[in-house]
TIGU-306090 format. One line per field, with one value per residue: x, y, z of N, C-alpha, C, O in turn; residue in three letters. Coordinates in steps of 0.001 Angstrom, whole numbers, plus 500000, padded with zeros to 6 digits. Layout:
REM residues N
nu = (X:...)
nv = (Y:...)
nw = (Z:...)
cau = (X:...)
cav = (Y:...)
caw = (Z:...)
cu = (X:...)
cv = (Y:...)
cw = (Z:...)
ou = (X:...)
ov = (Y:...)
ow = (Z:...)
aa = (ALA:...)
***
This chain:
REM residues 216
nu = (197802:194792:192404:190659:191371:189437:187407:187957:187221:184731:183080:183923:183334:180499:178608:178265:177615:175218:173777:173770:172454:170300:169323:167214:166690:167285:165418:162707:163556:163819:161636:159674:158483:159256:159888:160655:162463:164042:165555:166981:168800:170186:171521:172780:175253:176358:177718:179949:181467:182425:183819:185599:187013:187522:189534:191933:192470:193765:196791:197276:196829:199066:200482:201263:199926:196876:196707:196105:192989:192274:189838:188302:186112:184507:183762:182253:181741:181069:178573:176528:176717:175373:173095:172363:171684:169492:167858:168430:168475:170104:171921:173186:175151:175164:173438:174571:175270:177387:176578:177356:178262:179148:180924:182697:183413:183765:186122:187721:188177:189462:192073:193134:193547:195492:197978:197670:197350:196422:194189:193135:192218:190399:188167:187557:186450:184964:182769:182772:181848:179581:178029:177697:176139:174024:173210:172047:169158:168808:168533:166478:164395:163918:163579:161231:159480:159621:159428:161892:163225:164122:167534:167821:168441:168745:168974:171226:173906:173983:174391:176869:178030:179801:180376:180401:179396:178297:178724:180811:182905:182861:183479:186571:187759:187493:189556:191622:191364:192547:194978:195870:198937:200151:201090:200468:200035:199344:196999:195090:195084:193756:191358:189919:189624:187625:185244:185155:184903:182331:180952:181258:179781:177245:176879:176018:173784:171936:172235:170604:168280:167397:167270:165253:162509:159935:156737:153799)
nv = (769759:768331:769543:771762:775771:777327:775817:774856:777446:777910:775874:775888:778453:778178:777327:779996:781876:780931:781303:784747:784695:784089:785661:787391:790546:790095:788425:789802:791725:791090:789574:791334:792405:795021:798501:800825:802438:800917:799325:801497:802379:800126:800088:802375:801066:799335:800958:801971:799821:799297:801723:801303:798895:799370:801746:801570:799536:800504:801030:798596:797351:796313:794665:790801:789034:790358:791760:790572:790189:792738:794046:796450:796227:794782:797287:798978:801368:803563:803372:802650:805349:806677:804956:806136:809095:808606:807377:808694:811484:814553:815746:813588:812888:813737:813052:810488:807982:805252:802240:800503:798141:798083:800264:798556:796116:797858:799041:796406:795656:797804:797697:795139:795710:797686:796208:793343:791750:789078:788379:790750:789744:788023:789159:790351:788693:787331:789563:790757:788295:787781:789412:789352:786810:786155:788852:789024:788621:790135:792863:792163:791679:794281:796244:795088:795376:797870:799253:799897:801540:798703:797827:799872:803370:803303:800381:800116:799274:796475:795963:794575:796068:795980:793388:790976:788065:786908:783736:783063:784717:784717:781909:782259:783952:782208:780429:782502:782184:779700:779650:782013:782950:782075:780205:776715:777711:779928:779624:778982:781117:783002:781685:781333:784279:784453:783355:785269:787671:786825:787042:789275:790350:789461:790481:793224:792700:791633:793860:795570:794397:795212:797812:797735:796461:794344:794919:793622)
nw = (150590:149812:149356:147879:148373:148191:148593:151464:152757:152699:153585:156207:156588:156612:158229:159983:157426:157105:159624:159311:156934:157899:159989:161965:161216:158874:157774:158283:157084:154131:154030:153621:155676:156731:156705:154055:155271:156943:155401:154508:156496:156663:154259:154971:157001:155588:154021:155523:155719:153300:153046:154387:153344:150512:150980:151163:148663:146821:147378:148043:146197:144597:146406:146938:148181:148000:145972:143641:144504:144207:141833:139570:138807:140790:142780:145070:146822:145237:143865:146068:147365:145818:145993:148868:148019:147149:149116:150782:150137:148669:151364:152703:153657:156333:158389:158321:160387:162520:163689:166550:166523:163840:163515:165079:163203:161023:161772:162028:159499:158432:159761:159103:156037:156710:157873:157153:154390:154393:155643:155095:152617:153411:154526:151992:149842:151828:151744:148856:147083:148517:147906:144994:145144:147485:147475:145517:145268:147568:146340:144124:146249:147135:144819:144646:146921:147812:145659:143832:140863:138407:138984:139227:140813:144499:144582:143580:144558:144541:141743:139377:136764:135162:135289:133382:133328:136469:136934:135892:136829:139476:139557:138797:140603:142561:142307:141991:145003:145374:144646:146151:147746:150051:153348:155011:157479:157301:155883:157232:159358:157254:156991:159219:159552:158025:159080:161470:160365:159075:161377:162405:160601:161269:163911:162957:162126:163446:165276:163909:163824:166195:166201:164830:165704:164926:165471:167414)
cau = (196373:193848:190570:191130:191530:188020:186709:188174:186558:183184:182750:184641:182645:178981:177652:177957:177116:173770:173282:173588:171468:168572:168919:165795:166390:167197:164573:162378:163361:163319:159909:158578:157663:159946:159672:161940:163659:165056:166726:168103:169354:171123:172880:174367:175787:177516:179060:180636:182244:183048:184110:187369:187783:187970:189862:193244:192434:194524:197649:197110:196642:200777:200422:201776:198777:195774:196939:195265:191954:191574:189402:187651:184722:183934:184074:180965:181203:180220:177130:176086:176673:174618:171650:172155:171555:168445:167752:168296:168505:171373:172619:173077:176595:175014:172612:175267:176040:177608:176069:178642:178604:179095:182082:183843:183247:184446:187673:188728:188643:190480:193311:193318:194057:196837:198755:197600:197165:195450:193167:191898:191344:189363:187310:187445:185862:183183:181500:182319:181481:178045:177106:177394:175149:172967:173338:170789:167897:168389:168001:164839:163037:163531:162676:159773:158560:159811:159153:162924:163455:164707:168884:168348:168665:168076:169732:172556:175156:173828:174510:177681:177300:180707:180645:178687:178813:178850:178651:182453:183441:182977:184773:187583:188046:187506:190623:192597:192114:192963:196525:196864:199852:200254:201062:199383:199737:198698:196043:194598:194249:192096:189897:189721:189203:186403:184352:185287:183801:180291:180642:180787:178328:175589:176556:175604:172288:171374:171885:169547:167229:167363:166876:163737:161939:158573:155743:152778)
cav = (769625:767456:770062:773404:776185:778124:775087:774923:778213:778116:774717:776017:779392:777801:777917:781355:782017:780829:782632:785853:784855:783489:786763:788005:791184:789681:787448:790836:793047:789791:789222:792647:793230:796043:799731:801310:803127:800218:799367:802576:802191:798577:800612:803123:800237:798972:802217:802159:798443:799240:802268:800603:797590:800060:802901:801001:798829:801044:800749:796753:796159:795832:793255:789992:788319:791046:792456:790129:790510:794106:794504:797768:795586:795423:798074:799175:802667:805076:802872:803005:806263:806932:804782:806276:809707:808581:807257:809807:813155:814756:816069:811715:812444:814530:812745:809062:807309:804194:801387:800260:796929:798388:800238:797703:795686:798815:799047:795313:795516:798681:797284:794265:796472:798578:795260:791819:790967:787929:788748:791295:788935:787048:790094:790645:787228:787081:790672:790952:786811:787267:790415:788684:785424:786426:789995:789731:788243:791545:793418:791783:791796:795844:796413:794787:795439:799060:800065:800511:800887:797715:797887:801604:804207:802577:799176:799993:798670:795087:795121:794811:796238:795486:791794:790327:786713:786591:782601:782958:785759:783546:780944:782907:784663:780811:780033:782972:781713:778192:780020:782559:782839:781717:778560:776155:777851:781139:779857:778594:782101:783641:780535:781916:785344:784457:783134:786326:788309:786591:786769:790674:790951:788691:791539:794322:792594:791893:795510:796111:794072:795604:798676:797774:795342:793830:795313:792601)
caw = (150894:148612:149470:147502:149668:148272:148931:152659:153115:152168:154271:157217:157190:156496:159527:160022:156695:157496:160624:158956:156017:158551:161062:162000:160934:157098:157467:157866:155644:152735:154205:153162:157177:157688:155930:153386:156607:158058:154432:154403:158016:156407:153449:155852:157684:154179:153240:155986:156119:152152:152439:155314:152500:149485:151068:150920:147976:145388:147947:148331:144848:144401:147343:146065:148211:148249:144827:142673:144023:143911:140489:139651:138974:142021:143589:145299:147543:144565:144188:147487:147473:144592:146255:149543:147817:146691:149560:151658:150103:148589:152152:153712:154800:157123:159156:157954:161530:162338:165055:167266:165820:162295:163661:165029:162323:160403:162244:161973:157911:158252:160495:158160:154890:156770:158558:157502:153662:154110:156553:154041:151521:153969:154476:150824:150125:152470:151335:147531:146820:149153:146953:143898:145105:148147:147281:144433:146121:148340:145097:143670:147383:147287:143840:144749:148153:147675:143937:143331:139303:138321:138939:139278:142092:145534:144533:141912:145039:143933:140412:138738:136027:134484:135408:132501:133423:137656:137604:135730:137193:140830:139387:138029:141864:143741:141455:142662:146508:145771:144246:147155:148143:151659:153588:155452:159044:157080:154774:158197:159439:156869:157653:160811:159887:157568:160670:162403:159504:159221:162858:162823:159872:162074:165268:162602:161335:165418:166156:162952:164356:167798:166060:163717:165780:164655:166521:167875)
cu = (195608:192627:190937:190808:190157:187824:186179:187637:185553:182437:183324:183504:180619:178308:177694:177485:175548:173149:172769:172446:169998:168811:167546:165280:166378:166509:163060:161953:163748:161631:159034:158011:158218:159857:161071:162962:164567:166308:167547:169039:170666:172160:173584:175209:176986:178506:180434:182108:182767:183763:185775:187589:188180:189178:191421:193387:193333:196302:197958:197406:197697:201013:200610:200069:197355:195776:196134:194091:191308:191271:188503:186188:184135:183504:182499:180570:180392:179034:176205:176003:175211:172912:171362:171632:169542:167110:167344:167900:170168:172321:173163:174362:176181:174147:173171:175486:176075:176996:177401:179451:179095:180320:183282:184120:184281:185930:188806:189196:189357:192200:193880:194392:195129:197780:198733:196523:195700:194090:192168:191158:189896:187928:186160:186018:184514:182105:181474:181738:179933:177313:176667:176275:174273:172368:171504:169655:167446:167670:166498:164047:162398:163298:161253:158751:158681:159745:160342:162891:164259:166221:169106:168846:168812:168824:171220:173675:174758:173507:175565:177975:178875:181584:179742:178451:179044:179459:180939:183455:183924:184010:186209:188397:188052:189282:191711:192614:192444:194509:196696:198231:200445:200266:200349:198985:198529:197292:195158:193966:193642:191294:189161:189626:187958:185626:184568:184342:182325:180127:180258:179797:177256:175750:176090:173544:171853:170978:170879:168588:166078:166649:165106:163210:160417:157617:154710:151079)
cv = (769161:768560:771547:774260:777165:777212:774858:776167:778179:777127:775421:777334:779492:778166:779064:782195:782317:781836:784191:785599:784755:784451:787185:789416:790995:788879:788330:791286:792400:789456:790197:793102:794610:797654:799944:802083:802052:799261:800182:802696:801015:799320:801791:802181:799741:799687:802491:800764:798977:800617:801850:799684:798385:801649:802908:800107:799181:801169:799333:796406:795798:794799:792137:789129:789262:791456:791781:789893:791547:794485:795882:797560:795403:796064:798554:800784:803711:804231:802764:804301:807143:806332:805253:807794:809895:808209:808162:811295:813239:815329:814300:812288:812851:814100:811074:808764:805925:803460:801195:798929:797037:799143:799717:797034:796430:798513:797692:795369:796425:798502:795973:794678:797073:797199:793931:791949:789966:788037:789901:790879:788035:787810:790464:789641:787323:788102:790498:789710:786717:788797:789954:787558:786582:787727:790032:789279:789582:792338:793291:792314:793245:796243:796250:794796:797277:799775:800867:800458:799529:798214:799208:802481:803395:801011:799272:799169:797315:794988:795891:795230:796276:794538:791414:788991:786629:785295:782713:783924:784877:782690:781224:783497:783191:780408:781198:782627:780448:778644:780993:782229:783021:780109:777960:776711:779141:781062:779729:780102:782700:782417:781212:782852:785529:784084:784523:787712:787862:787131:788483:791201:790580:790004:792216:793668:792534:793202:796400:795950:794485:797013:798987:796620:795206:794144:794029:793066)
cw = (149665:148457:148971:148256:149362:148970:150724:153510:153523:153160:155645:157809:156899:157390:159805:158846:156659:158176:160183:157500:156700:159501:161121:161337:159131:156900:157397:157031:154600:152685:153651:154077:157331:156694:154819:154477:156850:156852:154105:155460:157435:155164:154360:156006:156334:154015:154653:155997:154387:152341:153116:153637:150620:149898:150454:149800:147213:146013:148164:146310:143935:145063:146523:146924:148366:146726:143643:142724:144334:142540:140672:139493:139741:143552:143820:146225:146385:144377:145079:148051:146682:145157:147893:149188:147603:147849:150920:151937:149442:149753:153355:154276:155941:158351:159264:159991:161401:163449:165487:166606:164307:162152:164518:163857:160971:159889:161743:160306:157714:158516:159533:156538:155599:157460:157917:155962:153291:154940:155866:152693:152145:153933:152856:149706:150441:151799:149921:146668:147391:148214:145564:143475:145779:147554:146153:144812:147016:147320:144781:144920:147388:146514:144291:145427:148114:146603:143011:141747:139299:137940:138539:140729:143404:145678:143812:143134:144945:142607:139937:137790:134668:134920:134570:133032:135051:137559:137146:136261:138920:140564:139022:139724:142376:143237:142068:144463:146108:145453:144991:147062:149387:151654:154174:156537:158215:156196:156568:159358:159040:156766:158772:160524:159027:158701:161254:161580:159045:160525:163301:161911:160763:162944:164668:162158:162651:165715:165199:163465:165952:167363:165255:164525:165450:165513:166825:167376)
ou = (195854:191901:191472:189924:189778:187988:185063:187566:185311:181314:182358:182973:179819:177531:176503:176936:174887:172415:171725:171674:168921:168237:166867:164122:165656:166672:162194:160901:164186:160805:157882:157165:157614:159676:162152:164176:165777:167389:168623:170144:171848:173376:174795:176129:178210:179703:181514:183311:183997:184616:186841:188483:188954:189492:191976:194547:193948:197134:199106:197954:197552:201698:200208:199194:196566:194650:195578:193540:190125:192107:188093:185279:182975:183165:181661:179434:179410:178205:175017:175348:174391:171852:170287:170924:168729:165922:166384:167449:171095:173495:173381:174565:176820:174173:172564:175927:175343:176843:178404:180630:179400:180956:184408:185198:185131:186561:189968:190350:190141:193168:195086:195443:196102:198880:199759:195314:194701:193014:190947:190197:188870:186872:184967:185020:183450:180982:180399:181177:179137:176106:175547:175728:173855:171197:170463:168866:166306:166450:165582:163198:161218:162468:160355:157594:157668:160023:160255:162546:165038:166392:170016:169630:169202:169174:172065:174383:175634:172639:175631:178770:178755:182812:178529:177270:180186:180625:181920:184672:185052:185119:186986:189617:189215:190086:192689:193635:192804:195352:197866:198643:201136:199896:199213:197824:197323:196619:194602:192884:192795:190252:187977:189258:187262:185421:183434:183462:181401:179069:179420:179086:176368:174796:175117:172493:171305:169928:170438:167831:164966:165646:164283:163489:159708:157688:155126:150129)
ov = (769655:768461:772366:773928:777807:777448:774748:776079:778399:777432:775164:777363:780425:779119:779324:783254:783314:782763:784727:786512:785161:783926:787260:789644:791600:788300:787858:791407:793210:789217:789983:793986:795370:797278:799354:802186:802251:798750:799953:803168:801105:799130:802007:802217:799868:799428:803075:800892:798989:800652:802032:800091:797907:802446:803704:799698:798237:801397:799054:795563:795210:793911:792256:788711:788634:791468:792469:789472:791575:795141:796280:798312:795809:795688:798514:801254:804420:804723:802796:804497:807966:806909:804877:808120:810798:808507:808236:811975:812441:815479:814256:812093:812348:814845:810312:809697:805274:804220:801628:798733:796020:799026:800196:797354:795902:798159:797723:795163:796233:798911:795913:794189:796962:797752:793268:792160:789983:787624:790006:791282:787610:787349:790675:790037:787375:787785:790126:789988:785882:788964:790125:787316:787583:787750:790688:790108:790015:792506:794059:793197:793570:797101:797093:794491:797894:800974:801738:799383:799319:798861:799691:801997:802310:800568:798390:798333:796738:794231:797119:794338:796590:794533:791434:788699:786205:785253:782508:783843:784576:782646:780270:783376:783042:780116:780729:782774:779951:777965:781349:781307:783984:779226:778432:776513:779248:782039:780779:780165:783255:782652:781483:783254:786535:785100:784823:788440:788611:787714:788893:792176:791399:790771:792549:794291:793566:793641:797515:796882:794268:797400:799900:795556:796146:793481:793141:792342)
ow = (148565:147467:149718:149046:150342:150167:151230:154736:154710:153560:156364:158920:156966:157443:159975:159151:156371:157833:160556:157208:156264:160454:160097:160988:158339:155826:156661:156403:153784:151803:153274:153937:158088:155536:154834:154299:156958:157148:153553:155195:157768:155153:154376:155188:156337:153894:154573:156229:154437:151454:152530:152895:149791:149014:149696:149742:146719:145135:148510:145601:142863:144553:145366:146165:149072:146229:142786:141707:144674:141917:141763:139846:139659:144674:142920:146292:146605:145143:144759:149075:147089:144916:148360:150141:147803:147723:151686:152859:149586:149413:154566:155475:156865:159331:160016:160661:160656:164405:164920:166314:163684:161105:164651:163356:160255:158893:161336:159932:156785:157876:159296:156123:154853:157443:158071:156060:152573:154506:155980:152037:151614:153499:152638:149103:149823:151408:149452:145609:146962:148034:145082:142399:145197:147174:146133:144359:147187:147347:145077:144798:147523:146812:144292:145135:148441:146639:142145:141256:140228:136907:137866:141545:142974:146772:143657:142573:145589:142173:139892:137494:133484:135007:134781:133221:135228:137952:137861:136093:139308:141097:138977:139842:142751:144123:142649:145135:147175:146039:144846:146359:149717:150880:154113:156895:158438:155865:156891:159942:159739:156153:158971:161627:159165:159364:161627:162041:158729:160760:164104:162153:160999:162818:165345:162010:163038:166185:165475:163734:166433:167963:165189:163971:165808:166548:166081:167672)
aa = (UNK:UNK:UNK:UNK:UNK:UNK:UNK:UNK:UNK:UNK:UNK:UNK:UNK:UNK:UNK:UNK:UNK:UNK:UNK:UNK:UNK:UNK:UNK:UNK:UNK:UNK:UNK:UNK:UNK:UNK:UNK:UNK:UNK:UNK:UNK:UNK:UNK:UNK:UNK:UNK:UNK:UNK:UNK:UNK:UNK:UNK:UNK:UNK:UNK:UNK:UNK:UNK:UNK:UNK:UNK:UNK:UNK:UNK:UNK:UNK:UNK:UNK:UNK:UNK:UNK:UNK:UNK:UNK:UNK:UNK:UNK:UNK:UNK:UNK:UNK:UNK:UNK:UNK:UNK:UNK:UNK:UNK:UNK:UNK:UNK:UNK:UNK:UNK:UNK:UNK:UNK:UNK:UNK:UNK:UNK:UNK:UNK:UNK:UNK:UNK:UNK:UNK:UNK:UNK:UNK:UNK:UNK:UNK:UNK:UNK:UNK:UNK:UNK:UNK:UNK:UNK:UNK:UNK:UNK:UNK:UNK:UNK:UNK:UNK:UNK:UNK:UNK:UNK:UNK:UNK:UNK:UNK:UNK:UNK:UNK:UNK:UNK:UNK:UNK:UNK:UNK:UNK:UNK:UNK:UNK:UNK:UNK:UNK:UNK:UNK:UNK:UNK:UNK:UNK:UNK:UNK:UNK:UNK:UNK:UNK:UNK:UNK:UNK:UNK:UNK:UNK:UNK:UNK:UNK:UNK:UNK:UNK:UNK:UNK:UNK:UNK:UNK:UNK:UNK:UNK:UNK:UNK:UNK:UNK:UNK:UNK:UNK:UNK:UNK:UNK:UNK:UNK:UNK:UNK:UNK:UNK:UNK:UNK:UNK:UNK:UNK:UNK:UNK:UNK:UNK:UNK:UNK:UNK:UNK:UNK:UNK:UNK:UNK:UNK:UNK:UNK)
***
């Protein structure tokens, strides 16, 4: 193949990309329409999709194809934890639920990590690569519409905080998918399971939206 296989990604899973960046409900709660509730409502929803893609990470990370991009850098549940605390109260596990869409969604990255490799890189990919870019735009909006300290409490699960340079850090990870290790039928399904993962992030931002809708 002539088109490196980030490359074949990123182009392949655009359009859905989009979708989920232009949802109504992230078009919202970027807008500054929606309350600090219905951002706290959106980090439940995270901890749950991170806590399936980190649970198995330290069992994967011998994997000859998952193994090289499980870094400790970034890793994101105790941060989320940490701003759901703040968020919530120190009792959150307790009142934590999942949408339906948030545990399917769940489930598939779970089933991914215990069976299918590549399919969790795909997973892997889509969330820890869109935290790094989109991710911080989330950051700033809630600092700023919500009076979070800057890259304190409330946000800390969007900032790395032992990644000093993202832009090389990106490039350094695009470089381990173009050297996966898979073939053409198989690079061809995490293509296909990146689309399937925007596809279940957009169902979770929908059922956000369903849940916080814009009054008249």
């Amino acid at each position: 193949m002539n088109t490196a296989f980030s490359t074949l990604i990123r182009t392949a899973s655009h359009e859905q990309h989009m979708e989920a960046e232009t949802s109504t409900f992230m078009s919202d709660l970027l807008g500054g329409r929606l309350g600090v509730e219905a951002y706290a409502r959106y980090t439940e929803q995270l901890w749950f999709v991170y806590e399936a893609l980190e649970a198995g990470a330290e069992r994967l990370a011998s994997d000859p194809v998952a193994g090289p991009f499980i870094r400790p850098e970034l890793l994101r549940r105790g941060a989320l934890e940490r701003d759901l605390t703040h968020l919530r109260g120190a009792d959150w596990r307790a009142t934590l639920s999942a949408l339906p869409a948030t545990e399917a969604y769940a489930a598939r990255v779970a089933e991914c990590a215990r069976e299918w490799p590549g399919g969790y890189v795909a997973h892997h990919y889509t969330r820890y690569l869109g935290d790094l870019s989109g991710g911080q735009i989330i950051r700033g909006k809630a600092e700023q519409t919500w009076g979070f300290a800057r890259k304190g409490d409330g946000v800390r699960f969007y900032v790395f905080e032992d990644i000093g340079n993202p832009a090389a850090f990106k490039r350094g990870y695009r470089e381990l998918l173009d050297g996966v290790r898979a073939d053409e039928l198989e690079r061809q399904r995490i293509v296909a399971e990146c689309r399937w993962a925007f596809a279940l992030n957009t169902a979770v931002l929908h059922a956000l939206g369903e849940e916080f809708p814009l009054t008249a």
